[in-house]
C-alpha positions as CSV (number, residue, x, y, z in Angstrom):
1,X,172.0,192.3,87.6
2,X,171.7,192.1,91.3
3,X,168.8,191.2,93.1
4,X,168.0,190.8,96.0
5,X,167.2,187.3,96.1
6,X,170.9,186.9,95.1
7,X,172.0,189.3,97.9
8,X,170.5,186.4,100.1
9,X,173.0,183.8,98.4
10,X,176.2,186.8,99.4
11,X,174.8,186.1,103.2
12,X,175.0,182.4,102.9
13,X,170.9,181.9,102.6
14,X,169.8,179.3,99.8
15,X,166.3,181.3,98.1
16,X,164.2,178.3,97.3
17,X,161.0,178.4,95.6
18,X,157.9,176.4,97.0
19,X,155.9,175.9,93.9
20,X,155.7,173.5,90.8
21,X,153.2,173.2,87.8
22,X,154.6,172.0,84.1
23,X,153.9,175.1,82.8
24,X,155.9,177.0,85.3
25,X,158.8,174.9,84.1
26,X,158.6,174.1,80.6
27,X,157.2,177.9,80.0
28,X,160.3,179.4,80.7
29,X,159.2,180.9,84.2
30,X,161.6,178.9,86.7
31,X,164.4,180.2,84.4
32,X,163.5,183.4,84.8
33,X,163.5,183.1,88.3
34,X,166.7,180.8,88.5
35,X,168.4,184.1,86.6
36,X,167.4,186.5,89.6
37,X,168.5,183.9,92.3
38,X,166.3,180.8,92.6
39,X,168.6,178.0,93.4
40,X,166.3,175.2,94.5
41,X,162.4,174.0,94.8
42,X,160.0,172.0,96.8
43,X,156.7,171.1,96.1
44,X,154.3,168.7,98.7
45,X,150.6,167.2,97.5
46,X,148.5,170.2,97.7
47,X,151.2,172.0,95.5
48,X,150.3,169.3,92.9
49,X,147.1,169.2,93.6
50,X,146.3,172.5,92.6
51,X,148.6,172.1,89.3
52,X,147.5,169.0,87.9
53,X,143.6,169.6,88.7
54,X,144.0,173.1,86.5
55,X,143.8,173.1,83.0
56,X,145.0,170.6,80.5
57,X,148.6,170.6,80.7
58,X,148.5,167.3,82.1
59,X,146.1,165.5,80.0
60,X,148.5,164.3,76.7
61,X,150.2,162.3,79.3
62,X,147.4,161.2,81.1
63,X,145.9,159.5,78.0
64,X,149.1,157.7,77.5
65,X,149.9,156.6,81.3
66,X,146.0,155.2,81.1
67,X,147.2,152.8,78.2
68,X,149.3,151.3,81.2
69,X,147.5,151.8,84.6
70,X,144.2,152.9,85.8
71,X,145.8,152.9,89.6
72,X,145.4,156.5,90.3
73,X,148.1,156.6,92.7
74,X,150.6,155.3,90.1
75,X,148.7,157.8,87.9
76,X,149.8,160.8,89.5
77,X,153.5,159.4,90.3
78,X,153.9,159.1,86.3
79,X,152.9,162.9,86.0
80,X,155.0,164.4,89.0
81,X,158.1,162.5,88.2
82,X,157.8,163.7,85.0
83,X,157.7,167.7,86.4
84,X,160.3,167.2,88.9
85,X,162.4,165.4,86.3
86,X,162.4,168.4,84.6
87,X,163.0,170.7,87.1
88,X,166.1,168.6,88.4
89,X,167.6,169.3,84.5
90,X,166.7,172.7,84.6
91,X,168.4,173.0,88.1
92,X,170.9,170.6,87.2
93,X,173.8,173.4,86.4
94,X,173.1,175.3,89.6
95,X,174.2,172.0,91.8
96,X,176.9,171.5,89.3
97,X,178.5,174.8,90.1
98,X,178.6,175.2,93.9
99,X,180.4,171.4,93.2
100,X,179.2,169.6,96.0
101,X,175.9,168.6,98.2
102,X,176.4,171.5,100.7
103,X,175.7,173.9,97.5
104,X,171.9,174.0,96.0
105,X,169.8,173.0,92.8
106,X,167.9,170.6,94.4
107,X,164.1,169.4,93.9
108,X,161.7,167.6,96.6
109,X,159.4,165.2,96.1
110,X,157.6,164.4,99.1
111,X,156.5,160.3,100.1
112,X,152.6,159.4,100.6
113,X,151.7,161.2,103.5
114,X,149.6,158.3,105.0
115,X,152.7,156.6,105.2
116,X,153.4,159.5,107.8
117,X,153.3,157.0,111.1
118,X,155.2,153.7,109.0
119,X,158.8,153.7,109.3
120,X,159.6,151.2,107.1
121,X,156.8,151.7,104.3
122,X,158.2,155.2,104.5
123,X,161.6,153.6,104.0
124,X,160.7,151.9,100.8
125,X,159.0,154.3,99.1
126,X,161.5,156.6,99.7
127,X,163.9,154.4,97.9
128,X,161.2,153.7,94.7
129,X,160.5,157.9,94.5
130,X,164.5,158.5,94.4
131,X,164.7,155.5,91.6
132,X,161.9,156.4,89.7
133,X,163.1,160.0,89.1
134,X,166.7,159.1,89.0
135,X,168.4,162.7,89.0
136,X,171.3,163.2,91.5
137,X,169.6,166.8,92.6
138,X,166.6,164.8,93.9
139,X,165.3,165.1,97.9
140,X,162.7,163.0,98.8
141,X,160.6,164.6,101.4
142,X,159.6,162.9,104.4
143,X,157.6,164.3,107.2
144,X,159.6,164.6,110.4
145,X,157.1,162.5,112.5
146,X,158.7,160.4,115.1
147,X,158.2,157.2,113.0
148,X,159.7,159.1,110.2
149,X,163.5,159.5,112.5
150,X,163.6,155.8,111.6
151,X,162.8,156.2,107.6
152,X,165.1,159.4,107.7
153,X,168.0,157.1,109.0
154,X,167.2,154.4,106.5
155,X,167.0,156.6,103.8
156,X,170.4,158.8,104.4
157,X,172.2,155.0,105.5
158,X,170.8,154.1,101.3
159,X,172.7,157.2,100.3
160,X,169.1,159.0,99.3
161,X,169.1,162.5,99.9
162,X,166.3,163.5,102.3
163,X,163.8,166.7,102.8
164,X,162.9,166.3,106.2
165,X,159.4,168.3,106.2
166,X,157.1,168.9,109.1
167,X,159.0,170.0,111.9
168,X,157.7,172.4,113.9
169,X,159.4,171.8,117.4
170,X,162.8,171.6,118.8
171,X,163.1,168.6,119.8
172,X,161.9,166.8,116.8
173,X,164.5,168.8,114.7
174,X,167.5,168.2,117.3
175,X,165.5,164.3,116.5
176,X,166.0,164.5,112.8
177,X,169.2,165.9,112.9
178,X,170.1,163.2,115.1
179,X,168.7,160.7,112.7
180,X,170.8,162.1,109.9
181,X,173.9,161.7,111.6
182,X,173.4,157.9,112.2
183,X,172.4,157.4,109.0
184,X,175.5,159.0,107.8
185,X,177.7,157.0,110.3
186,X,175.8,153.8,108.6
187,X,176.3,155.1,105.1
188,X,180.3,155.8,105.8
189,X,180.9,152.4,107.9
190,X,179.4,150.3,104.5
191,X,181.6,152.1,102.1
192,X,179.3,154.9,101.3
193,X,180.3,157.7,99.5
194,X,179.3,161.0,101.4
195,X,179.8,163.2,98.8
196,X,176.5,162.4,97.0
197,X,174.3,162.9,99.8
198,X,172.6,165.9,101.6
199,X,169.7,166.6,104.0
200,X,167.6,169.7,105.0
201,X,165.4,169.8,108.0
202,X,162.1,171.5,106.8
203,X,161.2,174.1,110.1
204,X,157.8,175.8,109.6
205,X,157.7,179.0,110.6
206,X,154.4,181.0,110.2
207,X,151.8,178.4,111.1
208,X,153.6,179.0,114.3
209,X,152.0,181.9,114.4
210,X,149.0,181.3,113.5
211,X,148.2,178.5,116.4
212,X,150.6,180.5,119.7
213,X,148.4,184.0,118.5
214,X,145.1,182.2,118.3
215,X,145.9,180.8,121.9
216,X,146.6,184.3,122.8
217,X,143.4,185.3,121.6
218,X,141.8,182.6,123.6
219,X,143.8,183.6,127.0
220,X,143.0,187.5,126.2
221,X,145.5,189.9,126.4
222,X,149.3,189.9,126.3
223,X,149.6,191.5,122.3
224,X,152.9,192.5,122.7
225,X,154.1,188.6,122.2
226,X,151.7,188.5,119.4
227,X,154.1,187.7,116.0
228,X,157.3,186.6,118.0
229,X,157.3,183.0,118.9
230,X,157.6,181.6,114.9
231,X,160.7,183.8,114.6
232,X,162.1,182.9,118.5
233,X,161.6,179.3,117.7
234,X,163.8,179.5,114.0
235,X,166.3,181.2,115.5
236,X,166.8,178.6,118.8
237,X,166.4,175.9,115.7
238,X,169.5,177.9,114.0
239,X,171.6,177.1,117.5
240,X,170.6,173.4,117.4
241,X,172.2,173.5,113.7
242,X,175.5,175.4,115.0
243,X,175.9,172.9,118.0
244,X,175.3,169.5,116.2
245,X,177.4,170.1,113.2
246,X,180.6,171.0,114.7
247,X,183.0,169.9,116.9
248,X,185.0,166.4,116.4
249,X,182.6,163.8,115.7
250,X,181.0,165.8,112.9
251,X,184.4,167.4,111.9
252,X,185.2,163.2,111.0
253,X,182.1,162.9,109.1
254,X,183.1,166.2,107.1
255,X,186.5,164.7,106.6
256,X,185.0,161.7,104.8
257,X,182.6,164.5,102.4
258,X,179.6,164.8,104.6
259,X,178.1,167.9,104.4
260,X,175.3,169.4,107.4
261,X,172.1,169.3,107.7
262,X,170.9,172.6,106.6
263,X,168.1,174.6,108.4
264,X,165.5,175.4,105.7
265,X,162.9,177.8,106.5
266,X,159.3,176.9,105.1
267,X,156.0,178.2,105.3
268,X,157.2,181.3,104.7
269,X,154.3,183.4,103.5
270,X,152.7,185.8,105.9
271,X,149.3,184.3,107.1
272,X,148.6,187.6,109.1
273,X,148.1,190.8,107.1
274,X,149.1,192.6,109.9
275,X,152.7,191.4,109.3
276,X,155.0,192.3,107.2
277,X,155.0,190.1,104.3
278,X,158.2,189.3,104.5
279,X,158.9,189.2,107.5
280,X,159.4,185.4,107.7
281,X,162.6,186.1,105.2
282,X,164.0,189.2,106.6
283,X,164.0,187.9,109.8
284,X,165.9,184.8,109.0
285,X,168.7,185.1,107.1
286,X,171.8,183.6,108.2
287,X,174.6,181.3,106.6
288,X,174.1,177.6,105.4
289,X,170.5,177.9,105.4
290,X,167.5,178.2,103.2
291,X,164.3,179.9,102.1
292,X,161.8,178.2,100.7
293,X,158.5,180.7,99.4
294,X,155.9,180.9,97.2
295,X,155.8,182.4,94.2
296,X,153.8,185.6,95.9
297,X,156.6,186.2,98.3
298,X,159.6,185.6,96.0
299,X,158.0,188.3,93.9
300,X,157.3,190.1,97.3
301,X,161.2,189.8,98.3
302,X,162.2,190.5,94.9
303,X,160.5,194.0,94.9
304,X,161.1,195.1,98.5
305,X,162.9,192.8,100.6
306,X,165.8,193.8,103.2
307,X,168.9,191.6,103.3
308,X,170.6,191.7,106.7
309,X,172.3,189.2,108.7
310,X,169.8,188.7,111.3
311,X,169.4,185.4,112.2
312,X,172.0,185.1,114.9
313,X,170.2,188.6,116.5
314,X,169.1,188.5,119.9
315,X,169.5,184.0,120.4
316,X,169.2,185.5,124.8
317,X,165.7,187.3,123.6
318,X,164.6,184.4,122.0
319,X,164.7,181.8,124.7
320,X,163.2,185.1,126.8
321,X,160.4,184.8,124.4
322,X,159.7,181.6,124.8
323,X,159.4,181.6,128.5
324,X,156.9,185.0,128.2
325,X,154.5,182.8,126.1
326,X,155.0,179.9,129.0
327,X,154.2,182.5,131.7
328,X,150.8,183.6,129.3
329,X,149.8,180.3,129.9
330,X,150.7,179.2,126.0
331,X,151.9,175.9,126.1
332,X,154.5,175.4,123.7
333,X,154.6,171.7,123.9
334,X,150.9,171.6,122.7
335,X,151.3,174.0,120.0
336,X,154.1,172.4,118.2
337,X,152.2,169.0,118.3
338,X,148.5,170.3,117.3
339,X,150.6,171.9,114.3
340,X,152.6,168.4,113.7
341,X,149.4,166.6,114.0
342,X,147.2,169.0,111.6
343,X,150.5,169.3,108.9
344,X,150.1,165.5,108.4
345,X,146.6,165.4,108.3
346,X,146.5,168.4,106.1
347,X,148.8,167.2,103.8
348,X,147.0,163.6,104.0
349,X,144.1,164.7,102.6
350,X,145.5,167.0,99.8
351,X,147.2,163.8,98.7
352,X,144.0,161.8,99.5
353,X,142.1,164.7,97.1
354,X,144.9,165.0,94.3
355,X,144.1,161.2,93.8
356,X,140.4,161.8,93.1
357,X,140.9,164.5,91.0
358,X,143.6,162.3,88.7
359,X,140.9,159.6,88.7
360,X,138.2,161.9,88.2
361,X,140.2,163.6,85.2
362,X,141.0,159.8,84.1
363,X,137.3,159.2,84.3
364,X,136.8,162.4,82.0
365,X,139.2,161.5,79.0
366,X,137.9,158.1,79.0
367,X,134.5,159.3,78.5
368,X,135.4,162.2,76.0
């Protein structure tokens, strides 16, 4: 049956699903959604927050981790391996069929957030998280912070596949695209085999948004441009994508299995009501890139989305955009860093709170 989360895969768009709980995959529902066109996931510490602090899927293994370690850091590693263990298997066949590290069926785990700002600790636990799981369809995610350029390097010159999350501007993805390609360059020079690893570069789209309209709001007036700069920036992201992976130097890289850095479009969900709620998908599709939503706007695209190519639409009107929000008086440099800033600190303290609810669960069971 054809759906139209599949029609996106016909156009050369990767429909990911942002979302993980051990019920969602041992229940049967990934399946499902892996039959109508789901070809990847990624999940980051509020994700698991909310699914381990729910219910009592979690607590068989708790009791026995316990019997080991009361660190609740190590605590909550033993339980989201285990789910994204899982989902690697169950999107296992998926990577096996496109037959190569361009194609899909991957899973993301994302590194400590603290660590955001610490290159090398980044580095190293980048290299324990891809260990500990030990599926080939593993990314670890790390934030695209300008001390994580170094860890991204590292990681890709180790042959771990790397989520780079967090980005927001232009310049830090043309940065972590960058970063890739050395570590590539590092990873072929020792020997390295290509083949095995991949890379996307994470771009948020609505939080953009939601900080360039409440700026608007704060200069007064100019609602026409109110909606536009999220979508603008993807698509100028898009042409950083198609400059950087072609031409010779990446043609040699290709020649020796590399495969591109692919754009993949997150925060997807429409924070606005007064926007379309899919309008962060329909507006984006193009080839070699990817999707990632919630479960609200899968089901969302699933029941009414529109697949057209659109993401290569009006690149001139783009740049125009930006430079309308620059003559509003919306600086663009300052909203992509608030929104760096607040991800990391946002996803910070989910992790910061996921630990106190393990430990506060551990606490629980001990004294049941």
């Amino acid at each position: 049956m054809t759906t139209s989360l599949k029609q996106l895969r016909e156009h050369g768009q990767s429909p990911w699903i942002d979302y993980i709980a051990r019920e969602f995959v041992r229940g049967g529902e990934l399946d499902r959604l892996v039959e109508q066109g789901i070809a990847g996931l990624t999940s980051n510490p509020t994700i698991f927050q909310q699914a381990i602090s729910e219910g009592t899927a979690y607590d068989e293994q708790l009791r026995e981790v316990m019997q080991q370690t009361d660190d609740p850091r190590e605590v909550f590693l033993a339980l989201a391996s285990t789910d994204v263990r899982e989902a690697c298997d169950r999107l296992r066949p998926v990577l096996d069929e496109g037959g190569s590290a361009t194609h899909d069926g991957w899973v993301s785990l994302e590194v400590d957030p603290d660590l955001a700002h610490d290159a090398a600790s980044t580095a190293r636990e980048a290299k324990r998280l891809h260990e500990l799981v030990g599926r080939p369809n593993l990314f670890v995610k790390i934030p695209g912070t300008e001390e994580g350029l170094d860890a991204i390097e590292e990681t890709i010159a180790a042959g771990i596949p790397v989520n780079v999350t967090l980005l927001f501007s232009l310049q830090r993805h043309r940065g972590a695209a960058g970063a890739y390609l050395r570590g590539l360059r590092r990873l072929r020079d020792g020997g390295g085999d290509l083949g095995k690893v991949a890379s996307v570069a994470s771009f948020f789209v609505s939080r953009v948004d939601t900080e360039a309209d409440r700026q608007l709001d704060e200069i007064g007036g100019h609602d026409e441009l109110k909606g536009k700069l999220a979508i603008a920036n993807a698509k100028l992201a898009y042409q950083t994508y198609l400059e950087l992976f072609s031409g010779s130097d990446w043609e040699q890289l290709a020649a020796a299995g590399a495969s591109p850095q692919r754009c993949l479009w997150a925060s997807t969900s429409t924070k606005n009501p007064a926007y379309r709620d899919v309008l962060y998908v329909e507006e984006l599709i193009g080839e070699h890139t990817v999707n990632t939503m919630p479960p609200a706007t899968v089901e969302a695209f699933l029941d009414h989305g529109r697949v057209a190519d659109t993401l290569t639409q009006d690149v001139d009107e783009a740049h125009r955009t930006l430079e309308q929000f620059a003559a509003a008086g919306v600086d663009y440099e300052q909203v992509v860093a608030t929104l760096e800033r607040e991800g990391v600190d946002k996803f910070a303290k989910s992790f910061r709170d996921l630990i106190d609810g393990v430990d506060s669960k551990r606490a629980q069971l001990v004294a049941a």
